[in-house]
C-alpha positions as CSV (number, residue, x, y, z in Angstrom):
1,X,-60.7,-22.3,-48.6
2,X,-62.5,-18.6,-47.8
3,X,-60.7,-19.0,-44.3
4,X,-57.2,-19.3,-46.1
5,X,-58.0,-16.6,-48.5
6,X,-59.1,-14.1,-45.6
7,X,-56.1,-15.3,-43.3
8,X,-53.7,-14.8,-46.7
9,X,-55.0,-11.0,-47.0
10,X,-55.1,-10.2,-43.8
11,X,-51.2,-11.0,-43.5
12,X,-50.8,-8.8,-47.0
13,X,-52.3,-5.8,-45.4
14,X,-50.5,-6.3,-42.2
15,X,-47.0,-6.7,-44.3
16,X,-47.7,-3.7,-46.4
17,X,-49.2,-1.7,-42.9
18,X,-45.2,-2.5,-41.3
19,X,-44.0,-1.4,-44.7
20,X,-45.0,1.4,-44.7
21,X,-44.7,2.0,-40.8
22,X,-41.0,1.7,-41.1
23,X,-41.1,3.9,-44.3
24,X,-42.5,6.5,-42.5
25,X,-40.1,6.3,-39.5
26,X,-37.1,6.3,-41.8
27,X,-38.4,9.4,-43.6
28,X,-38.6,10.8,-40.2
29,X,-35.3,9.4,-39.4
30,X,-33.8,11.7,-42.0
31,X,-35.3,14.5,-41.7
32,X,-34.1,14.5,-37.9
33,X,-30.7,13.5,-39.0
34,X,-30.6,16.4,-42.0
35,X,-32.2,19.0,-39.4
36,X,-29.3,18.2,-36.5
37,X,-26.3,18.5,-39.9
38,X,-28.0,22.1,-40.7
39,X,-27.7,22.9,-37.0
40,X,-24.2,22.1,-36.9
41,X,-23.4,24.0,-40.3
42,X,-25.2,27.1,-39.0
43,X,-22.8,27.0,-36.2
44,X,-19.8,25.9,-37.6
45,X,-20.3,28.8,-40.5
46,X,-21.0,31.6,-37.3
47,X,-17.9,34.3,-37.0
48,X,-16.1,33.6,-34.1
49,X,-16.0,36.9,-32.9
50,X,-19.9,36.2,-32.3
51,X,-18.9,33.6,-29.9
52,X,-16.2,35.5,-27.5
């Protein structure tokens, strides 16, 4: 029974561990994606006069 209950938690922390690994790379995720879209708007909002 105590090999069951250590083989049943050890799963739970591994689940939560990937949880909370693919938390983290979505948050990344984001913050690349909303970094590149104020890039773009920076540019797109420059005078062309700038650019010639």
């Amino acid at each position: 029974m105590l090999l069951f209950e250590l083989v049943n938690l050890q799963m739970n922390v591994d689940q939560r561990r990937e949880r909370q690994r693919l938390l983290l790379a979505a948050r990344r995720l984001r913050a690349v994606r909303r970094e590149r879209e104020r890039a773009e708007r920076l540019l797109m909002e420059l005078p062309w006069s700038r650019l010639s």
